[in-house]
C-alpha positions as a printed Julia matrix, in Angstrom:
118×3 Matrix{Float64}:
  -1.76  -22.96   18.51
  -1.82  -20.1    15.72
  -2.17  -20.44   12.33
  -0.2   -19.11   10.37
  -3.03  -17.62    8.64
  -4.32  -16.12   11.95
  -0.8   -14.39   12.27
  -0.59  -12.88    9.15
  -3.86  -11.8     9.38
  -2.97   -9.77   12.75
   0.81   -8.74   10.27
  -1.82   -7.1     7.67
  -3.89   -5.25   10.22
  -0.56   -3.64   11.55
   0.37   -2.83    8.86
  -2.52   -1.35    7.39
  -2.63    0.77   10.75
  -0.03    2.57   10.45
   1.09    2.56    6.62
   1.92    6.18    6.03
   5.12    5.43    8.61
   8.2     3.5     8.38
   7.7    -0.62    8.15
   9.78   -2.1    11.2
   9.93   -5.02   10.34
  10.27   -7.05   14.15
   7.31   -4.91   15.22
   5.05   -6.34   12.89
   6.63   -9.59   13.54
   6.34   -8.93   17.35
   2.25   -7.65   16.91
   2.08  -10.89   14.79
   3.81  -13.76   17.25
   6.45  -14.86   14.29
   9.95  -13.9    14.02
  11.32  -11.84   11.08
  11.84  -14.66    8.68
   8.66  -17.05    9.18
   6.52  -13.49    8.75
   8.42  -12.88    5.6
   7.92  -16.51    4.18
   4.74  -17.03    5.97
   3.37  -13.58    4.55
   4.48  -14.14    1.08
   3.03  -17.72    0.73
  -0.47  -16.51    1.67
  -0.45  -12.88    0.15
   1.97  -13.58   -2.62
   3.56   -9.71   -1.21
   6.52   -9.28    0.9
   4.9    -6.96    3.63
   7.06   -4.2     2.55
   5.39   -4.42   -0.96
   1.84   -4.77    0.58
   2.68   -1.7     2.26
   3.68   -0.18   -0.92
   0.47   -1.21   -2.58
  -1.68    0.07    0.32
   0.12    3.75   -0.01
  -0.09    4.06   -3.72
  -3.98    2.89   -3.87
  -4.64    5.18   -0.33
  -3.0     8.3    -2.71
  -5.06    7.09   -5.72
  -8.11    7.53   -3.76
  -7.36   10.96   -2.41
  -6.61   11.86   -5.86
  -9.54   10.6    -7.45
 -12.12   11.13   -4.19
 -10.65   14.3    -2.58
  -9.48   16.18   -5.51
  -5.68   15.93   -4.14
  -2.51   16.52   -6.26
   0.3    13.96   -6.65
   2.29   15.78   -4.25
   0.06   16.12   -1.48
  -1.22   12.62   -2.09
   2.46   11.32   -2.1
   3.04   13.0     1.25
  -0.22   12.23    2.7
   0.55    8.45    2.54
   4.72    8.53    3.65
   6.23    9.16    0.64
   8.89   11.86    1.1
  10.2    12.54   -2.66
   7.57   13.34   -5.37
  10.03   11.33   -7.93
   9.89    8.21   -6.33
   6.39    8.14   -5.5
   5.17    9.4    -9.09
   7.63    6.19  -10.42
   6.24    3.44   -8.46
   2.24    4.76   -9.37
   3.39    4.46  -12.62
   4.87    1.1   -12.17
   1.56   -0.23  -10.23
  -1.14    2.02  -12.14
   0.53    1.62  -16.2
   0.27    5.66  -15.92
   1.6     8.97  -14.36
  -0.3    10.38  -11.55
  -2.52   12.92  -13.32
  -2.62   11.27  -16.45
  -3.96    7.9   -14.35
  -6.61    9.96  -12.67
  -7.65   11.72  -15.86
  -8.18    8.4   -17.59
 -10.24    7.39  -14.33
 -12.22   10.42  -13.8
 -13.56    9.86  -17.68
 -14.83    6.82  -17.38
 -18.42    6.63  -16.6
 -18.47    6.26  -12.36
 -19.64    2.66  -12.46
 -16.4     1.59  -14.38
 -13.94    4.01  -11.95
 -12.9     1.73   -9.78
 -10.24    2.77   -7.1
């Protein structure tokens, strides 16, 4: 039988493959053998993230890295990883990253590179 480890583990690399698009929910659950609710407990207990959250996480640290790496603004890098309004993608970096978009990568890109950590 699966673990529940196992499944979640197959839940993150689903969702990590296609994180730019909409989270459905019962697909990941589907790609993961769990129903809705156990992959929302289940996912939760071991990554202490709902997967929508995760998801969240993966986007806003995905646009900090084109920012930082690529040389990317906050609106392209908000687009790039699914976000449709530059508002609510510039207000949940803040939320995760203590700073605005270009005021975060400033801060980042003055640090000497060993301490610039993405």
């Amino acid at each position: 039988m699966d673990s529940h480890l196992n499944q979640v583990s197959r839940a993150i690399a689903a969702i990590r493959k296609g994180f730019q698009g909409q989270l459905r929910i019962d697909e990941i659950a589907a790609a993961s053998g769990m129903s809705a609710s156990s992959l929302h407990a289940h996912f939760k207990a071991i990554t202490r993230m709902t997967p929508l959250e995760y998801q969240k996480r993966l986007r806003l640290q995905e646009a900090r890295r084109l920012m930082l790496a690529d040389g990317a603004n906050a609106g392209n890098a908000g687009y790039a990883v699914g976000y449709d309004s530059p508002s609510q993608f510039s207000r949940e970096y803040r939320r995760l990253f203590g700073a605005p978009p270009r005021q975060d990568i400033e801060r980042l890109q003055a640090m000497p590179d060993s301490a610039a950590a993405y």
